[in-house]
Structures are given as C-alpha cells and as structure tokens.
C-alpha positions in Angstrom: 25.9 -2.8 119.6 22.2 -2.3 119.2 19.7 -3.1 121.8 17.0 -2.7 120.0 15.6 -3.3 116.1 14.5 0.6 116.0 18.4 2.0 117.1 19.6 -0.7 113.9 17.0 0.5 111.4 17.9 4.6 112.7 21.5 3.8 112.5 21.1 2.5 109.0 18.4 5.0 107.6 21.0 8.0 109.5 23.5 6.4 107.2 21.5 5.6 103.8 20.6 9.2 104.3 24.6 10.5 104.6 25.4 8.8 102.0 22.6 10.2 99.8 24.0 13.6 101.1 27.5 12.9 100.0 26.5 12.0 96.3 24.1 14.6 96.1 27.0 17.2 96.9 29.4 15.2 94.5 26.5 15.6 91.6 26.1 18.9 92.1 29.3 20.0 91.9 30.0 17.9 88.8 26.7 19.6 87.0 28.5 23.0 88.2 31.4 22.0 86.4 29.6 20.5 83.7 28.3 23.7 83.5 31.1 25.4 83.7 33.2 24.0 80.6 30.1 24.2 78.9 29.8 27.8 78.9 33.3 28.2 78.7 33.9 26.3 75.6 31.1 28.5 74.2 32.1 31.5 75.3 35.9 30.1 73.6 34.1 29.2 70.3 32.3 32.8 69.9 35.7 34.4 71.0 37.7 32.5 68.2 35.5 33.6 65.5 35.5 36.7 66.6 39.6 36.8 67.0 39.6 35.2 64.1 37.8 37.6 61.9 39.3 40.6 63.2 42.7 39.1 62.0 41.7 38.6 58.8 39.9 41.7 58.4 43.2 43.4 58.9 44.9 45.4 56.2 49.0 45.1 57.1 51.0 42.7 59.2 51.3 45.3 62.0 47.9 45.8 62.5 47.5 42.0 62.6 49.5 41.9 65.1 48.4 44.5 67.2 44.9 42.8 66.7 46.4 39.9 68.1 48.3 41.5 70.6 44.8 42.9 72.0 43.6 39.8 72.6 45.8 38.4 75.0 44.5 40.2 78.5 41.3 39.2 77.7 42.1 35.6 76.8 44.1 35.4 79.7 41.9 37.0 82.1 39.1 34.5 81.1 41.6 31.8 82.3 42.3 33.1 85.2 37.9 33.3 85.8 37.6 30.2 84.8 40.8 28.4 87.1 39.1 30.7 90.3 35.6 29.2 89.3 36.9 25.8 89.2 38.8 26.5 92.5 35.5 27.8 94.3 33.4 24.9 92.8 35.7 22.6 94.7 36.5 24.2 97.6 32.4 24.4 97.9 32.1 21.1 97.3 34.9 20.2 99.8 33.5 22.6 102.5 29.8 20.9 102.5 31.7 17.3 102.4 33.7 18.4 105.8 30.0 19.4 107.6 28.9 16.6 106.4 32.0 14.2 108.0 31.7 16.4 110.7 28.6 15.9 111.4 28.7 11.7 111.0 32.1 11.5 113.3 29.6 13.6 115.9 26.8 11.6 115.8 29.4 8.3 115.8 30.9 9.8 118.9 27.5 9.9 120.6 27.1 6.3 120.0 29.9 5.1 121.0 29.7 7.4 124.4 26.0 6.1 124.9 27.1 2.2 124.7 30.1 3.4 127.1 27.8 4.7 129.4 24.9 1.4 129.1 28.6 -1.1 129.5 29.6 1.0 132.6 26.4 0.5 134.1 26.3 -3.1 133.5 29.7 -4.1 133.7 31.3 -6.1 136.8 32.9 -3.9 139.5 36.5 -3.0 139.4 36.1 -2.4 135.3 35.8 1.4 136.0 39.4 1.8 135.4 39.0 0.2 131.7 36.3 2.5 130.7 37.8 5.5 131.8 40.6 4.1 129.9 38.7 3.7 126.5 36.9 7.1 127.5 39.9 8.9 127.8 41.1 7.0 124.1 38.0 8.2 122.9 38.9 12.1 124.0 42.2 11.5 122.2 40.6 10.6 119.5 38.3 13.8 119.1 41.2 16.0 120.1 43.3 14.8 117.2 40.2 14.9 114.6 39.3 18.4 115.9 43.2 19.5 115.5 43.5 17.7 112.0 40.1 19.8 110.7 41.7 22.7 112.0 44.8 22.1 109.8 43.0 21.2 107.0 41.2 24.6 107.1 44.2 26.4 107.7 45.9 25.2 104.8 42.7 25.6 103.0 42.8 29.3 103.4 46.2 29.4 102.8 45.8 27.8 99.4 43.0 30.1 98.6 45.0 32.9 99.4 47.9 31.9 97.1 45.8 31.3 94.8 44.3 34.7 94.4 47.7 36.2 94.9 48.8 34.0 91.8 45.7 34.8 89.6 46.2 38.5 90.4 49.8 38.5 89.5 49.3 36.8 86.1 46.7 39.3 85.5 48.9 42.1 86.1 52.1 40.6 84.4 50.3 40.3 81.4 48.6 43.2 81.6 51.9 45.0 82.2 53.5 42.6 78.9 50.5 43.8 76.7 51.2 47.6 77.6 55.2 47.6 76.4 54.2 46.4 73.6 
C-alpha cells in the first residue's frame, strides 16, 4: 500500500494527529459542560437560598404563595438556557467532529485514487476494465457518503429548529400559566 517508508510514517503521523484532534474536540466539549453544570449548580444553590428566604420572610399563606408562584418563569426559563446550552455544546462539538471525518474520508479518498492510478499504470493489459470498475465503486462510495452528510445536516437543522420552537413554547406556556394566576 506504501511504496516508500516516508508515505507509512505520513500516513501514520496524518493519523496520530486526527486522532489527537478528535480527543481534543471531545475534551473540550466535556470541560464546556463541566463548566456548564458547574455554574449552573451554583447559580441553583444561590437561587434556593434566595427562594428560600423570600418564603419564609413572608407574613400569610397567600403571599407565600405568590412568592412562590414568582419564581417559576424564572426557574423555568433557566432550564430552558441551560437545555439550549447543552444542545449548542453538542451540536458544536458534533459539527467540528464532521470536518474532521470529512476531512479524513477526503484525504483516504486521495489515497486510495493515487494507488489506483500507480496499479493502472503497472498492471497487465486488458485490467482496464477492472479499475474502472473499482473507480467507479469508489464514486459510489463518495456519492452515498456525500448524500448521507447531507441528511445528517438536514436533520440536524431540523432538530435544532424543533428544538427552539419547543424551548420557546415552554417559555411562553408558563409564562402565560404564571400570569392567570
């Protein structure tokens, strides 16, 4: 598959050096979320006191409950933040994971259409039917991954949008639910 020592040692170090990439990406988007939960759990702590003392600091029932009542949008809304944050951390992450893939199946494809091209050359006549036949398979191949990203992207925007359609409902319902109250 290699001719030379150099093409094994460029092949390797192109794929010590995508895989280095791909975990990379992964850590990053695992400190993000790290992050993430971090700050929300803070941000939940410091809320709960604060919801917490407002209750009791209350002087009837009813205004207890109003209190209480007052914190739900906000509660809720900090959910929904947190749910799209998650959402965008991974969609990020899957994104820069998809160039990457991308980017590998390219570079494999250029391989494989180079050693084509060196067999052609040295192969016994009449085998020109064979490696049109494997070239062709190899265009088949591309086609289909190139449809396939294409899919995945579509349904990727699709769940994106449904998504924020379903974060801004919930916002909304509630909001609506807090005001008859």
């Amino acid at each position: 598959m290699f001719t030379t020592p150099e093409q094994f040692a460029s092949a390797n170090k192109a794929s010590v050096d995508a895989m280095l990439s791909l975990a990379n990406t992964a850590l990053a988007s695992a400190e993000r979320i790290a992050a993430l939960n971090l700050n929300t759990a803070r941000s939940l702590l410091e809320d709960g006191v604060a919801n917490t003392k407002a209750i009791l600091g209350a002087k009837d029932v009813q205004e207890a409950i109003s209190v209480q009542a007052a914190q739900t949008q906000p509660a809720v809304e900090k959910a929904v933040a947190y749910t799209r944050s998650v959402y965008e951390i991974s969609a990020q992450s899957k994104e820069e994971v998809s160039k990457l893939l991308e980017g590998q199946f390219g570079d494999f494809q250029k391989q494989v259409a180079g050693l084509l091209d060196q067999a052609a050359k040295s192969a016994p006549a009449g085998s020109d039917v064979a490696v049109a036949a494997v070239k062709s398979a190899i265009a088949a191949a591309t086609s289909a991954f190139d449809n396939m990203n294409k899919a995945a992207k579509q349904v990727a925007d699709i769940a994106e949008a449904n998504v924020t359609a379903a974060t801004n409902a919930t916002v909304k319902a509630v909001g609506a639910t807090g005001k008859k109250k």
